[in-house]
C-alpha positions as CSV (number, residue, x, y, z in Angstrom):
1,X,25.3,42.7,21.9
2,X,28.3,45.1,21.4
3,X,28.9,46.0,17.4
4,X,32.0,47.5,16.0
5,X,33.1,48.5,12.6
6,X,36.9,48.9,13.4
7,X,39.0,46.7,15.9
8,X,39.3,50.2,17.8
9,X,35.9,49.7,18.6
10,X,36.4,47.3,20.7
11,X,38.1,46.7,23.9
12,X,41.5,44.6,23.6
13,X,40.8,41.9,25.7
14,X,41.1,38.1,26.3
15,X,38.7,36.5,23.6
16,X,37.5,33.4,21.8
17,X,36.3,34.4,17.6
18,X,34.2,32.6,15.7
19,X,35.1,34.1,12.0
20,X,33.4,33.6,9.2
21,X,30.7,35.7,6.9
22,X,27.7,33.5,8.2
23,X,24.8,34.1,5.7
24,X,22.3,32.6,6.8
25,X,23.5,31.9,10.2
26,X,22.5,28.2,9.3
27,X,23.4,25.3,11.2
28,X,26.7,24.9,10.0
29,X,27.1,28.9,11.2
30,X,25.5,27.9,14.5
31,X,27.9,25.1,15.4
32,X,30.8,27.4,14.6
33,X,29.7,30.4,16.9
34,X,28.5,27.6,19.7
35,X,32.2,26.2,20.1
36,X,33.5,29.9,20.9
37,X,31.0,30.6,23.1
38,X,32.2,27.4,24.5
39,X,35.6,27.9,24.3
40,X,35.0,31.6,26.0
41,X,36.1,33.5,27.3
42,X,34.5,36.6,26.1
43,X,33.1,35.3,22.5
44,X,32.9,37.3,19.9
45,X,31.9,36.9,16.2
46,X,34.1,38.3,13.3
47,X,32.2,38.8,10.1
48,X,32.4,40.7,7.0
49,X,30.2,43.1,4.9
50,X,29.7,42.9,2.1
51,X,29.7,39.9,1.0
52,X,33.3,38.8,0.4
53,X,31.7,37.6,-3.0
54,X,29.6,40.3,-4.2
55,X,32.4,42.8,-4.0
56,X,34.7,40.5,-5.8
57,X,32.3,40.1,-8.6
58,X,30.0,37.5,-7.9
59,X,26.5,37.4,-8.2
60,X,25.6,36.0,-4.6
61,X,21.7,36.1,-3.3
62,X,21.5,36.7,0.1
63,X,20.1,34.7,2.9
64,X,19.7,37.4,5.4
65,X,20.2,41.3,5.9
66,X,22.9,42.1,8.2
67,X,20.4,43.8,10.6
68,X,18.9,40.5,10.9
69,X,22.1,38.5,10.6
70,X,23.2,40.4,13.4
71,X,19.9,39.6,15.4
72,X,20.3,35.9,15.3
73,X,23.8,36.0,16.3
74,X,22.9,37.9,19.2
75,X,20.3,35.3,20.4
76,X,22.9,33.1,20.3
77,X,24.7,33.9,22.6
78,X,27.6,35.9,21.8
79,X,28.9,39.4,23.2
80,X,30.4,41.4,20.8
81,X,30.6,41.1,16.9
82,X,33.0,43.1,14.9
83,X,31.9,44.0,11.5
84,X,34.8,44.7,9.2
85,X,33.9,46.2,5.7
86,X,35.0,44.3,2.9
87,X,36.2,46.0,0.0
88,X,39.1,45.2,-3.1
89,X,41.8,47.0,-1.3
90,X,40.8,44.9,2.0
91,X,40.8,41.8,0.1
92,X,44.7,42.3,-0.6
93,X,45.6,42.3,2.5
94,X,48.4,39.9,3.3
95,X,46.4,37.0,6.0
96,X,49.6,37.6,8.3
97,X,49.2,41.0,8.7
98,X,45.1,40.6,9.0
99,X,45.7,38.6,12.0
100,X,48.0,40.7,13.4
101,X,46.2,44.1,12.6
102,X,42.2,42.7,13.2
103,X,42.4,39.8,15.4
104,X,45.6,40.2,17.9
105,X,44.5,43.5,18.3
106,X,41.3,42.7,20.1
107,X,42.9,40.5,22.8
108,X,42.2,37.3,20.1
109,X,43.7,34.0,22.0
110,X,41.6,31.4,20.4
111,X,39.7,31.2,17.2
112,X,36.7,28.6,15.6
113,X,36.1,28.1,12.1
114,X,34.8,25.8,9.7
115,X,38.0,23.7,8.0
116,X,38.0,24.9,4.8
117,X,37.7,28.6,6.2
118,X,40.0,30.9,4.0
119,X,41.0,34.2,4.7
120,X,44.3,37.0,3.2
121,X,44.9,38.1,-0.1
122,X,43.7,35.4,-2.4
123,X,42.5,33.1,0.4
124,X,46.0,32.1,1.1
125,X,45.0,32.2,5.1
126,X,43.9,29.5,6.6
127,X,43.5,27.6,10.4
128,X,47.3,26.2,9.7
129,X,48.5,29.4,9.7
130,X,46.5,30.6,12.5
131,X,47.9,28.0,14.3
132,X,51.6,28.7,13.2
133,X,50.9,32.4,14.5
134,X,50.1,30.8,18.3
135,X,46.3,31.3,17.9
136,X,44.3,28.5,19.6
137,X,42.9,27.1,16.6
138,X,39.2,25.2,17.3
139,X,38.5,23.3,14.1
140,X,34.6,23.0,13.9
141,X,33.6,19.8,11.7
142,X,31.3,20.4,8.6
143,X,27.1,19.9,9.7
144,X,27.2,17.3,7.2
145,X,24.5,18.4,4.3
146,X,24.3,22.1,5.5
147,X,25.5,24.7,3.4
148,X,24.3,28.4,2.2
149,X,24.3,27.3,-1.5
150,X,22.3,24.2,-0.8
151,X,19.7,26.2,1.4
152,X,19.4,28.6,-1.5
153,X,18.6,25.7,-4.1
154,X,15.9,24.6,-1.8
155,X,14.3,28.1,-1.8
156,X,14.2,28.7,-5.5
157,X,12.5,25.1,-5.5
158,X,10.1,26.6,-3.2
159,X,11.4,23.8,-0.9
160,X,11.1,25.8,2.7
161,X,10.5,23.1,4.7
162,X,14.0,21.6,3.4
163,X,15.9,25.1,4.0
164,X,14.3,25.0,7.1
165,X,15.4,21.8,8.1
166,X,19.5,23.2,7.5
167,X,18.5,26.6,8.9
168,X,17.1,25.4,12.2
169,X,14.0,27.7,11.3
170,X,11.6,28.6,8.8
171,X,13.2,31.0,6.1
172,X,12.0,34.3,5.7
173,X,11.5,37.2,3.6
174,X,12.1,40.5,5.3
175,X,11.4,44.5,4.3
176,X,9.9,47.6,5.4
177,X,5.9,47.7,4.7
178,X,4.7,50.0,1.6
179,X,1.5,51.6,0.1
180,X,0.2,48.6,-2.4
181,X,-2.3,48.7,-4.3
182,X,-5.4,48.1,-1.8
183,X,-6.5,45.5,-4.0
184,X,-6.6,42.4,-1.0
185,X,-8.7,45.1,1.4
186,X,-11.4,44.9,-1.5
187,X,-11.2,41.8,-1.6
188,X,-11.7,41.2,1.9
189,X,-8.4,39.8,2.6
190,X,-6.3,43.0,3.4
191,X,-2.2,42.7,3.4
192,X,0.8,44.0,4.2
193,X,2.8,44.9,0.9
194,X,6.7,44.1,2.2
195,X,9.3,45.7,0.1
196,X,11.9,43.0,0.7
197,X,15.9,44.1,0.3
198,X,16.7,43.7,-3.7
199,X,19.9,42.0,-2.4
200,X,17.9,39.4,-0.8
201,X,17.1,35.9,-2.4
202,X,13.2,36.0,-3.0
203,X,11.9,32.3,-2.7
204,X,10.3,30.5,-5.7
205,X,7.1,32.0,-6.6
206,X,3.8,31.1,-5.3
207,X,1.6,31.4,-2.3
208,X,2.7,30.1,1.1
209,X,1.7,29.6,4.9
210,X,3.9,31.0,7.6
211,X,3.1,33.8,9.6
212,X,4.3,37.3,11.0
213,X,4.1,39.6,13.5
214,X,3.1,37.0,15.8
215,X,0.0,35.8,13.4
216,X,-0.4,33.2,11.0
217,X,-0.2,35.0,7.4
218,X,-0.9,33.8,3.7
219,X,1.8,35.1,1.7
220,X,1.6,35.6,-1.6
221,X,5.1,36.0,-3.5
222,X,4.8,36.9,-7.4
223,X,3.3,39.1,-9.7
224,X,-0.7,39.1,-8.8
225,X,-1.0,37.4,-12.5
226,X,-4.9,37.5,-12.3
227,X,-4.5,41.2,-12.4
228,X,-1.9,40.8,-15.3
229,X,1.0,42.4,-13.1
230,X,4.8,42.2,-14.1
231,X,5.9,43.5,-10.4
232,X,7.4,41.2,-8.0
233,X,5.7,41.5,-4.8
234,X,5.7,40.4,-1.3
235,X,1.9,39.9,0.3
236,X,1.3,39.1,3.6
237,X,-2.5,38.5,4.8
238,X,-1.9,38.2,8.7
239,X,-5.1,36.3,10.4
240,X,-6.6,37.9,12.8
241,X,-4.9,40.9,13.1
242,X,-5.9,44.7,13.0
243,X,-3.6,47.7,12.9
244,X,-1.2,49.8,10.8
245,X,1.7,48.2,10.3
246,X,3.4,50.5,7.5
247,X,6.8,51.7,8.0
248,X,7.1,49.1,9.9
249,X,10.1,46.1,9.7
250,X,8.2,42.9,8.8
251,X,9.6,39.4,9.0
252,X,7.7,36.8,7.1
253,X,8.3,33.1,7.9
254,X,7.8,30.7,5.5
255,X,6.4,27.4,6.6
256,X,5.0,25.4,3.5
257,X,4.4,26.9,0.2
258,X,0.8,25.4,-0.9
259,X,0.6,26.2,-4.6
260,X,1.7,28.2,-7.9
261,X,0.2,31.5,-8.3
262,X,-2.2,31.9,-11.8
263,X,-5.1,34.0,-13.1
264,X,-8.7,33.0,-12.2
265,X,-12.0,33.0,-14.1
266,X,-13.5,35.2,-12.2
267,X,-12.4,37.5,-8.9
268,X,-15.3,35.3,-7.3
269,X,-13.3,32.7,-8.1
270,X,-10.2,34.3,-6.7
271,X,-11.8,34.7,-3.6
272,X,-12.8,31.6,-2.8
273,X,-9.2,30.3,-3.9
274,X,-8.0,33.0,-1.1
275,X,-10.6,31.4,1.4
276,X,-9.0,27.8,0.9
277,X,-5.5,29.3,0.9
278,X,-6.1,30.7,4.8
279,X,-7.8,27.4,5.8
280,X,-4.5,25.9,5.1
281,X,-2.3,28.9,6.9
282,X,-4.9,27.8,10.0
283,X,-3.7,23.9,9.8
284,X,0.3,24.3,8.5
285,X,2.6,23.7,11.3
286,X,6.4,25.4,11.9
287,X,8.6,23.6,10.8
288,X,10.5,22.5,13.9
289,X,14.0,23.7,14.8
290,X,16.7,21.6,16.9
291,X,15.7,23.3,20.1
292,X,12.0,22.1,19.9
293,X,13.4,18.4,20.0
294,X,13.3,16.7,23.7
């Protein structure tokens, strides 16, 4: 897939947008950038970072990085996405002369959104006026149930079998893997310490199946309390695998969380906790997505 930053990045051609800032790329996201690549010809994504709401003030936790935002656009489907930077002095511009400047000027004959999609200085843009302007408007119906916000409320329940359900797949946790303290090798459970984006929503705390890197993986998310830390962390004990894996990009699925994190008696006790923890990441299943149905 084709990414620009500037409309001059790409060629001005005959096209079919799907607009939107797609956090997540959820369900709801997915149905949107479906009907252009329906639509065609030559579908492309317009999206926006930062987050429109973050720059405006907003405290927003993310659902995804834009690297992997990007990614799971790509595996949609679509061709080309043009990222535009978002930034107060873009946020005033008039939704007229953002249609004219960003979306005629890539060859943009037809564009999908969500309804209540909003776009100009002080969201005063909307499909209507797209319409007005001789755009062929595609008006994408709401996945009834699915939205960013509710996804997130499921997380910080530790509900990941619920976001996963509005996502189409299991949620993850994503960073580059860093030096920890060695303390799982010792243990005889050795994992990969992820240093997940601080922009990122970090899901309720406890220890969860899932895997990564193509292995199952126990995941611990919190503050190793038994070892009275104070320092969120990211585990991941991947079954069966050998290697080096720091430096390295990691995405962690999450599958089922299986309980809280707490101090033990004893690290004997610890262990065998640990031991009971993997024998559940052997039996958890994925959580299914729509394109595992018959």
């Amino acid at each position: 897939m084709r990414v620009a930053h500037d409309p001059a990045g790409l060629e001005r051609a005959e096209r079919t947008i799907a607009i939107g800032t797609f956090d997540g790329v959820h369900l709801g996201h997915r149905s949107v950038i479906e009907a252009a690549i329906a639509a065609g010809p030559r579908p492309t994504l317009v999206t926006f970072h930062p987050h429109p709401r973050r720059v405006l003030g907003y405290g927003v936790e993310l659902l995804t990085t834009l690297e992997r935002r990007l990614e799971l656009i790509a595996e949609l489907g679509v061709e080309e996405t043009l990222v535009l930077e978002f930034t107060l002095d873009f946020q005033r511009v008039e939704p007229e002369a953002f249609a004219t400047d960003y979306l005629a000027a890539i060859g943009t004959t037809a564009v999908a959104a969500g309804p209540d999609f909003r776009f100009g200085h002080r969201r005063s843009g909307d499909l209507d006026l797209l319409a007005h302007l001789g755009f062929d408007v595609r008006r994408v119906p709401l996945v009834e149930g699915v939205s960013s916000s509710a996804i997130r409320q499921h997380l910080h329940a530790g509900e990941v079998e619920e976001a996963a359900a509005m996502l189409g797949r299991p949620p993850e946790v994503a960073g580059i893997v860093v030096e920890g303290d060695a303390r799982g090798g010792t243990l005889g459970f050795p994992t990969a310490n992820v240093a997940v984006d601080p922009d990122l929503l970090v899901p309720k705390l406890g220890i969860y199946a899932g895997a990564a890197a193509a292995h199952r993986a126990a995941i611990s998310i919190g503050t190793n309390p038994h070892y009275g830390g104070d320092e969120l962390r990211v585990e991941a004990f991947l079954l069966g695998f050998e290697g080096d894996l720091y430096g390295q990009r990691l995405l962690v699925e999450l599958w089922r969380r299986l309980r809280d994190e707490r101090a033990f008696a004893s690290e004997q006790e610890l262990i065998e906790q640990i031991a009971r923890d993997v024998e559940e990441t052997e039996r958890a299943e994925r959580p299914a997505s729509p394109s595992d149905s018959p």
